[in-house]
N, C-alpha and C positions, 0 to 999 in steps of 0.2 A: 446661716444654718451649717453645720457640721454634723456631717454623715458618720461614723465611727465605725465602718464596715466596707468591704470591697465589692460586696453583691452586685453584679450585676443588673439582677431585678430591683433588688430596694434603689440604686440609681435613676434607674429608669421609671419606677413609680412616681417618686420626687420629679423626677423631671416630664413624666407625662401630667402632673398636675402642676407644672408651674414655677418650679424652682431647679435652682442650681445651685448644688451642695458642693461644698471643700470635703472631700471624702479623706477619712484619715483611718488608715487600715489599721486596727487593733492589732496586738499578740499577745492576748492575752492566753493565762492558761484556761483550758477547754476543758481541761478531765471535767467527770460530774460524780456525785457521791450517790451510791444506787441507793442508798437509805431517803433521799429528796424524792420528792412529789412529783410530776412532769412539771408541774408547773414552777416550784421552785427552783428547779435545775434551769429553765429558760430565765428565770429574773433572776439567780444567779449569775449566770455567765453573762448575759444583757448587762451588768454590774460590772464586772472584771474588763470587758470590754470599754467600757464609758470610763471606768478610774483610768486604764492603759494608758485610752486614747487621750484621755484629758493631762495626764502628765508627759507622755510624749510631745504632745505636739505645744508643752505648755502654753495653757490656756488659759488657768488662774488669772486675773491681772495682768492678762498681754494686751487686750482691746478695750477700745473707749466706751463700747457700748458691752452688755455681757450675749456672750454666742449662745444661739440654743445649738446643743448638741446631742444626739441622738444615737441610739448604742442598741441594738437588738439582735437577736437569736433565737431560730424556731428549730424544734425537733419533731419528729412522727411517731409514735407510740402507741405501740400494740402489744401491750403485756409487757413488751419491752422499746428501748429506744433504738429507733430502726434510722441509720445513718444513710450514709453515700453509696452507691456500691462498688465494690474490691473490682470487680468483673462484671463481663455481662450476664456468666452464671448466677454469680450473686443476685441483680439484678433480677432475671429469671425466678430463681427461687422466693423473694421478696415480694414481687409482682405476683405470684402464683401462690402467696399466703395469705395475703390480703385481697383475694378475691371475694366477690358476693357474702363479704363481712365488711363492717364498721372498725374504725382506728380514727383516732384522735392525732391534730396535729394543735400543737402549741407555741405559742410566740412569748418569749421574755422581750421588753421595752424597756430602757432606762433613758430619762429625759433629763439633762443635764442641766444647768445652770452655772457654770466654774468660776465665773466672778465673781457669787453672790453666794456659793456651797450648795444651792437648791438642787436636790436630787428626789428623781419622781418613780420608784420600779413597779412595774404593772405585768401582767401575762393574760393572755387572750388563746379560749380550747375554742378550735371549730371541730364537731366531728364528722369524716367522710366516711361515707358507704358505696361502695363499688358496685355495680354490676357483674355479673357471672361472666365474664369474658372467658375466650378460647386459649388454648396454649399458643395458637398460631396468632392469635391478635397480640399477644406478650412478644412472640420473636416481630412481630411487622414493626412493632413500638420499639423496641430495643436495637433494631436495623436502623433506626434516624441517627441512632449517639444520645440524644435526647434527656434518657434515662440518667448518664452516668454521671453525671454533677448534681442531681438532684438528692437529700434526702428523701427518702422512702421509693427512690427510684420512680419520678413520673413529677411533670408539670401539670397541675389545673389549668393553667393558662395557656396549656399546647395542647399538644398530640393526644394527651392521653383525657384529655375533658370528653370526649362522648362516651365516657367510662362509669364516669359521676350521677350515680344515681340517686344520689340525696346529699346535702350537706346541711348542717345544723350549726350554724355560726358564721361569721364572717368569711366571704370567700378568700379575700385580700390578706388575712389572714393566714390562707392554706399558700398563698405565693410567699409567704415571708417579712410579711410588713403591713399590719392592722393601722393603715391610716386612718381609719374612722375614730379607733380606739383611740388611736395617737392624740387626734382632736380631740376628744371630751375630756382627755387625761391634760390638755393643755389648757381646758376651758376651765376645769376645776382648781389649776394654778393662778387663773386670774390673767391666760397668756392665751394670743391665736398667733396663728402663722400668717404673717402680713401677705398683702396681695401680690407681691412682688416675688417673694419667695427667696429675700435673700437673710431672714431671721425673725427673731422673735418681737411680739409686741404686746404692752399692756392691752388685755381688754378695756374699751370706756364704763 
């Protein structure tokens, strides 16, 4: 399996469930076209990321067996696409607009195949709804660091989860990497991720 990402967390998902990926950090270009859907913009760049990473690290006809390779990108969307924060003001403000309302976070997937050309693009909306939090709950949250590598400024998977007052879609999704999705998109190729977790394998 090849990772086509440097995430931290998507590492650590894979590797909390079992596998050990060759992570190979894309660069690909990121701009997005404001006229695209949320969702297009995520299997966009999910795309630009997997072609990158698959001719950097030529992949084509380099191994005996074909690598599954995997390429994705999530953004948060509320009217508009709410990124990283600049600051912890930024942060601040972000955090304090997305209170006690709903915004959607989205995931582009590209499931690769480079031996064989097989390419799979998929996108997965979970929506989250916050809680009325205080101004002073935003600065105690923003005081960990926590916030500043995050888009939309907050982890579900930290600090900021007693915040999460409803969510409509996959959680694992709101972290950055729908492996659930991942699976039924590999199950529909006729492909699972073997038990070992070191690539791909025919379904029987």
């Amino acid at each position: 399996m090849i990772l086509a990402s440097g995430s931290p967390r998507r590492i650590d998902m894979l590797r909390e469930a079992g596998y050990t990926p060759e992570v190979v950090i894309p660069q690909a270009d990121e701009s997005i076209h404001l006229d695209m859907t949320p969702a297009q913009m995520v299997m966009c760049l999910a795309l630009r990321k997997a072609l990158d990473a698959e001719r950097r690290a030529e992949l084509s006809g380099s191994r005996p067996e074909p690598a599954l390779l995997i390429a994705a990108d999530t953004i948060v969307y509320a009217g508009r696409v709410i990124g990283k924060p600049l600051s912890e003001r930024d942060a601040f403000e972000t955090l304090c607009s997305l209170r006690g309302r709903a915004h959607d976070v989205y995931s582009g997937v590209c499931l690769s195949l480079p031996a064989s050309g097989l390419r799979r693009v998929f996108s997965c909306r979970t929506r989250v709804e916050f809680t009325d939090y205080s101004d002073e709950d935003i600065r105690r949250y923003i005081a960990t660091g926590e916030p500043m590598d995050k888009a939309g400024s907050y982890a579900i998977q930290g600090g900021f989860a007693p915040y999460i007052r409803h969510l409509d879609g996959p959680r694992d999704n709101v972290i950055g990497f729908p492996m659930q999705a991942i699976g039924a998109e590999l199950k529909a190729l006729g492909l699972s991720l073997n038990t070992q977790g070191t690539g791909a394998s025919e379904t029987e």
